[in-house]
N, C-alpha and C positions, 0 to 999 in steps of 0.2 A: 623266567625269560620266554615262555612257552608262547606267552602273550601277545607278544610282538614277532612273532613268528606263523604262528596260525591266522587265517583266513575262515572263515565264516563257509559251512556250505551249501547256503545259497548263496552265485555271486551275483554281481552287479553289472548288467551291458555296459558298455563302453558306447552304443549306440542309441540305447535307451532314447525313446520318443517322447517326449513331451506327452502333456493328457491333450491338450487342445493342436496338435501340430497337423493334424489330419482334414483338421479346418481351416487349417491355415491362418490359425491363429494362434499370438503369444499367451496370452489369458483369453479368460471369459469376461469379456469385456461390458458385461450389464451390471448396473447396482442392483445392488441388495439394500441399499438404506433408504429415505428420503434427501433430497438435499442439505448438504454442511457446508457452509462455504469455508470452514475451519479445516475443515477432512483435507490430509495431505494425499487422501485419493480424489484423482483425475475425475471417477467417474460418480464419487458425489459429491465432490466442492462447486460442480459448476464448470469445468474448465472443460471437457466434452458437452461441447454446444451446437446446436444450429439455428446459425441468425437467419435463416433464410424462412426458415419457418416461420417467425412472428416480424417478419416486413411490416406488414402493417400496422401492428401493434406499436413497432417501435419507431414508424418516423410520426406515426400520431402522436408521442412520446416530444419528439428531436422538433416539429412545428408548433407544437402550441406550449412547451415548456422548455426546451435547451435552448433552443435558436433567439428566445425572444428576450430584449434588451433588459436585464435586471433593473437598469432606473427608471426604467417604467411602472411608475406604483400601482397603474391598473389592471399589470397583467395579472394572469393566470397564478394562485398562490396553495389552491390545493386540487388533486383533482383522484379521481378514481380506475384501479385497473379491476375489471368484475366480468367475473366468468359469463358466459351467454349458456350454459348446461346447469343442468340441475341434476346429474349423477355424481357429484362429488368431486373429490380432492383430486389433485395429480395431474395437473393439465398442463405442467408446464409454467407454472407461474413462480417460485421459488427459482429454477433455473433461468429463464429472461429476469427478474431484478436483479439477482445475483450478476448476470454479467450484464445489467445497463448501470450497475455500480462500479463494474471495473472500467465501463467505457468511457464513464465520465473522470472516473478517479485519473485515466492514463494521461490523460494532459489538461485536466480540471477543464473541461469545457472548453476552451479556447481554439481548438482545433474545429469543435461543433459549429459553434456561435460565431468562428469568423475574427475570436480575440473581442469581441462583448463582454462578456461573462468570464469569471476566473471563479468557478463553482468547484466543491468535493458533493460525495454525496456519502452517504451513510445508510447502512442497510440495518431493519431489527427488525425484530421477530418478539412480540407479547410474547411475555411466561406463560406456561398452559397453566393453568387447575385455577386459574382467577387471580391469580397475584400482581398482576398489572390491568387493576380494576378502575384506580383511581387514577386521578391526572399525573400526582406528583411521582406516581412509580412511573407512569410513561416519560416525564422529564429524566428519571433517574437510568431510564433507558437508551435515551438516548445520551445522554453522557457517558455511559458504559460503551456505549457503539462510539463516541467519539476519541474516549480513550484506546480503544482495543484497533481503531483505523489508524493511530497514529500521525494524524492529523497535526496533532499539536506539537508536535514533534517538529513537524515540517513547519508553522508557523512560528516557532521560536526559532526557528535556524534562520528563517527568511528576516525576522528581523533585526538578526542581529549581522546577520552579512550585509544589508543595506546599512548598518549603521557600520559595522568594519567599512563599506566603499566610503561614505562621506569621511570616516575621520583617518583613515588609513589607506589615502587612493592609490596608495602604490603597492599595496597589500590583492594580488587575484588569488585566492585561496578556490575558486572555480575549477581553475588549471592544476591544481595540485593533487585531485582526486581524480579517481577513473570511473567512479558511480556516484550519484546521486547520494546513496545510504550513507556510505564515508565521509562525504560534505556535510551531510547531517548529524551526523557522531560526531564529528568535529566539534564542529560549531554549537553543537549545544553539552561540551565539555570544559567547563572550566580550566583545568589543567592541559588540555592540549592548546587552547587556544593562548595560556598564557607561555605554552612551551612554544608559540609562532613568534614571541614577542606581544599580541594582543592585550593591553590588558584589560585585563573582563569586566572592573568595574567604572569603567568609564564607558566601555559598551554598554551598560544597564543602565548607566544615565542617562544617555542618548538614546534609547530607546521607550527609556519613561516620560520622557518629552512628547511620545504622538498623541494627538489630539483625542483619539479616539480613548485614551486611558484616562481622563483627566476628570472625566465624574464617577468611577469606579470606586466601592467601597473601600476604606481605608483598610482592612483588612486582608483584601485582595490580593490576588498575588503577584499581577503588576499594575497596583496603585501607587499612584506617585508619591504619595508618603516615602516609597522603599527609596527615594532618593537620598534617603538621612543613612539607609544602610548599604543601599548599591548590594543586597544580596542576590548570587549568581541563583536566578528561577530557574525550575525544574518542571516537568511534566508533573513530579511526585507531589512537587506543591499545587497544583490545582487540585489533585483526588484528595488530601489533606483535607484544605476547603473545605469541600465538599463535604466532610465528615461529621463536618461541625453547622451543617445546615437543619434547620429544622420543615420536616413537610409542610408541604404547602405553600403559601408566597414566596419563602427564601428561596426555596429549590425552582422554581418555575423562573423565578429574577434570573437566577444563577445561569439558567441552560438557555432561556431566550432573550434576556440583554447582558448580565455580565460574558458570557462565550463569545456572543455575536462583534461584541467591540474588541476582541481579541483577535477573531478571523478579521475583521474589516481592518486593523492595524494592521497586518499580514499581508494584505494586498488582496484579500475573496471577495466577492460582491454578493455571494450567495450560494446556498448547499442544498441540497435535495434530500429531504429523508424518505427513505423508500421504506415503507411499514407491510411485511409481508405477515398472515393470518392475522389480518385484523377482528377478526372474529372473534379470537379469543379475549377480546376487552369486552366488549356487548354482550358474551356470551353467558357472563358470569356477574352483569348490574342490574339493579333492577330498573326500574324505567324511571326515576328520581337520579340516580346516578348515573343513567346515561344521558338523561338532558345536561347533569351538572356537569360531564365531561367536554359533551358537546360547546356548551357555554364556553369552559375555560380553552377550550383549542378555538374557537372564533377569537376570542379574546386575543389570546396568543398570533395568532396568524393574519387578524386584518383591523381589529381597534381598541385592542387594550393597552393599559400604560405601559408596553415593553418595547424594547428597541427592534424586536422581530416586526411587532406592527409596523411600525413608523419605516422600517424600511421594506418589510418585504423579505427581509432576508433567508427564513426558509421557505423551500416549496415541499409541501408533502403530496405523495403520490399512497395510496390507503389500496390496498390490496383484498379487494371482497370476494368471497364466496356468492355462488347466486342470488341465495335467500340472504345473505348480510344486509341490501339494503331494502327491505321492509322490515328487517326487525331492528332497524338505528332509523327508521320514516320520520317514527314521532319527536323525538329525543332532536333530529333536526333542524326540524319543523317549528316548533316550540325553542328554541333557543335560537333563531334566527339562521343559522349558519345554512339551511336548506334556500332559503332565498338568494342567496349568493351562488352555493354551487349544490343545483338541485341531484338531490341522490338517485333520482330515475331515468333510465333509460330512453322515457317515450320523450324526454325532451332532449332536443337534437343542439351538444354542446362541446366544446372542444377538450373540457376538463373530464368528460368522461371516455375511458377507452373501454370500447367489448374487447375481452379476451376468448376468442373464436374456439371453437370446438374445434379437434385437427382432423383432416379426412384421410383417406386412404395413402394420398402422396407427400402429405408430413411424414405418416407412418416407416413411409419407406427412406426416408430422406434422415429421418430421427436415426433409426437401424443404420443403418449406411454409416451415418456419423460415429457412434460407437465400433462396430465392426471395424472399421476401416481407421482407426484409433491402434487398435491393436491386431492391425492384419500383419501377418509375417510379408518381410520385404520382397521383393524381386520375385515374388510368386504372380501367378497368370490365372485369376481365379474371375468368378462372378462376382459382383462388388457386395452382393447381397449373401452371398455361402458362407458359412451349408445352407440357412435360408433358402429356401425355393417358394415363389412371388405368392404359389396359392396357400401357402404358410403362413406368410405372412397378414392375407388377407382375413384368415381365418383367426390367428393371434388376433387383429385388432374387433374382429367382429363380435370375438369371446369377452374381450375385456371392452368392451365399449367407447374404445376409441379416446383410449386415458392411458395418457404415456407412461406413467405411473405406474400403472397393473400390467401393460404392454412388456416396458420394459425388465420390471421381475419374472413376468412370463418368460421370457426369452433366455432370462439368466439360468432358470429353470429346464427349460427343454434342451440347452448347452449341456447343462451339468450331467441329465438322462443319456444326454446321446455320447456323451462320452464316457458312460458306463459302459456302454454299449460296442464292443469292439470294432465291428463289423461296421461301425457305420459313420456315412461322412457326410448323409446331409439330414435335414430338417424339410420333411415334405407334409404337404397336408394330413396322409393317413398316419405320419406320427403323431402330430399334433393333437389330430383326433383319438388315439390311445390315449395320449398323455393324460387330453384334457378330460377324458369320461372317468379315467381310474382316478383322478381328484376330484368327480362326482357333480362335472357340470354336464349339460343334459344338452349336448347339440342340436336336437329336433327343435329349442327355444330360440336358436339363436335370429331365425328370420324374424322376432318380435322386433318392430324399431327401439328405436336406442332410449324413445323416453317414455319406453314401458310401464305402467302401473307398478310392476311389481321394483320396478332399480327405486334409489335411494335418492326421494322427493326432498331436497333442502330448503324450498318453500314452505311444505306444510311443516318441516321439522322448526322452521326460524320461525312460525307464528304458532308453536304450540300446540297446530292439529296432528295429531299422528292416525286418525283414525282414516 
């Protein structure tokens, strides 16, 4: 019994301080990862953002691709977001798609466009080590992005509450839920919908009737064939499908005309795929396979026999690194698709966005955003502390003005200074310890930013390293 009796002796304050509370802060509020938009942490999913920083990037974005009328087959169908630096990765670009996916996803467009456009968009990321080399694992990607956004989830609910209003008008199952998500569980539940009275296979007949299904393969999963069985469709049944496709024509059919007739029965007019490291497809084909990639996405996207052509229905936004487009020039070029939307800069077009290099008052504006994320409440601090401004300037001048390395910096000289008892802020002459005992060499730092010796992704994407 001695056990429950005795105390430990060392004890435990009752006032005991936090490690970060001297900063006035609840955490160390920098990542440590690259962006996840899966990560149910705030500060690498994406959801610690500042839109203010890429203004321009993104109503370049919201004019020449959100705003403009989907039945217009002439618009804009793919275009480019490309770094303007040639020091590397981390600029910022994984964080703005990630959240101009949720801008659009919040009320599909229609708040954008003025009710134009009723668009999703879809965000993916190529496999690294070359496993999405070929076209049909890029089809296969984006149907993974389509299943995992839940999309289709929402388009089978939507069509089946339009066909409950026509044959059930005294049925508002709208009013009956308090979210969105519950309408949607509903409705694509067999058993609850026949516990409303519903009954579900006359819903599936009515909904196999839209025009948009009526030349879909008879093995599909809402082909109208299924009128002989009225079987209640599932989300599970399109990845089924799917299982049974074989690469190449099937699968390209599958993700850009059999899907598209599915959204457009739904009531969408068109989706956005927003393709971040696209580098890693080019990076890994040889120049045979990247023309033949390039072919089959012109195909895809403006005149081959799929329903994506003929309407337009996706817009891709391609996310390059600096050197990405010289080393996809030829492969362009040569398969036509450079004619339509040239991949250089020096020509002055609306499908191309510079994604700007950020200067001293992003930097500070970035920090701010994070700090002030997790700053303790009702406290009367500096927006920027412990930070002190020539701190900061020095952080970015170290890391080269790459939010990326910026930001790990900061998570780092947190973590130091609150080892450190005694101390509550982050001023230049820590920074300058910090950063020499990890062996970078301050006397360098006045070399400009696109030094010889930083990390040329020009000469790396054409093979010179010399």
């Amino acid at each position: 019994m001695d056990k429950f009796l005795k105390r430990p002796k060392q004890k435990q304050r009752a006032d005991q301080e936090s490690r970060y509370q001297r900063f006035y802060l609840t955490e160390n509020p920098f990542p440590t990862e690259p962006v996840n938009k899966d990560s149910n942490d705030r500060r690498i999913n994406g959801e610690i953002y500042e839109k203010d920083i890429r203004t321009q990037e993104y109503d370049q974005i919201e004019d020449a691709f959100l705003k403009h009328p989907q039945s217009d087959l002439n618009r804009l169908r793919l275009g480019y977001i490309c770094d303007t630096s040639y020091i590397g990765r981390g600029n910022g670009k994984s964080a703005f798609l990630v959240n101009l996916m949720r801008k659009i996803n919040q009320n599909y467009c229609l708040d954008i466009s003025d009710e134009i456009n009723k668009c999703f968009a879809l965000y993916i990321t190529p496999e690294p080590g070359g496993r999405t080399k070929t076209f049909t694992s890029f089809a296969k990607l984006i149907f993974s992005s389509i299943l995992q956004s839940g999309i289709l989830d929402t388009c089978l609910a939507s069509l089946r509450l339009e066909a409950i209003a026509e044959l059930y008008p005294g049925v508002d199952l709208t009013s009956q839920f308090s979210n969105e998500m519950e309408l949607i569980e509903c409705l694509n539940s067999e058993a609850k919908l026949n516990a409303k009275g519903i009954d579900s296979s006359r819903i599936m007949k009515k909904i196999l009737e839209n025009e948009f299904f009526q030349t879909l393969p008879i093995d599909f999963p809402l082909a109208p064939r299924r009128l002989l069985f009225t079987q209640f469709v599932k989300v599970d049944d399109f990845e089924n499908y799917s299982k049974g496709l074989k690469n190449g024509r099937e699968w390209i059919d599958f993700v850009f005309s059999y899907m598209l007739q599915v959204f457009m029965a739904s009531g969408f007019n068109g989706a956005y795929i927003l393709v971040d490291d696209f580098e890693r497809i080019p990076d890994f084909q040889s120049g045979r396979q990247r023309k033949d990639f390039a072919i089959e996405l012109r195909s895809c996207l403006l005149d081959g026999p799929y329903v994506n052509a003929k309407y337009g229905f996706y817009t891709m936004l391609l996310v390059l690194h600096a050197g990405v487009p010289q080393l996809i020039s030829e492969a362009w070029s040569s398969s036509g698709l450079g004619n339509r939307y040239p991949i250089s800069r020096k020509i002055d077009s609306k499908h191309w966005i510079a994604f700007e290099k950020l200067n001293r008052l992003h930097i500070s504006m970035l920090l701010k955003k994070y700090i002030s994320t997790y700053r303790i409440t009702q406290v009367e601090c500096d927006e920027l502390a412990p930070f002190k401004a020539d701190a900061i300037s020095l952080i970015a001048e170290i890391n080269e003005y790459n939010a990326a390395k910026i930001l790990g910096a900061c998570w780092d000289l947190l973590e130091n200074a609150a080892d450190d008892a005694g101390r509550t802020i982050i001023d230049e002459d820590f920074v300058k310890n910090r950063t020499e005992r990890l062996g970078y060499v301050i006397s360098d730092l006045e070399q400009p930013i696109d030094d010889p010796n930083a990390t040329d992704l020009m000469r790396k994407a054409t093979g010179n390293n010399k």
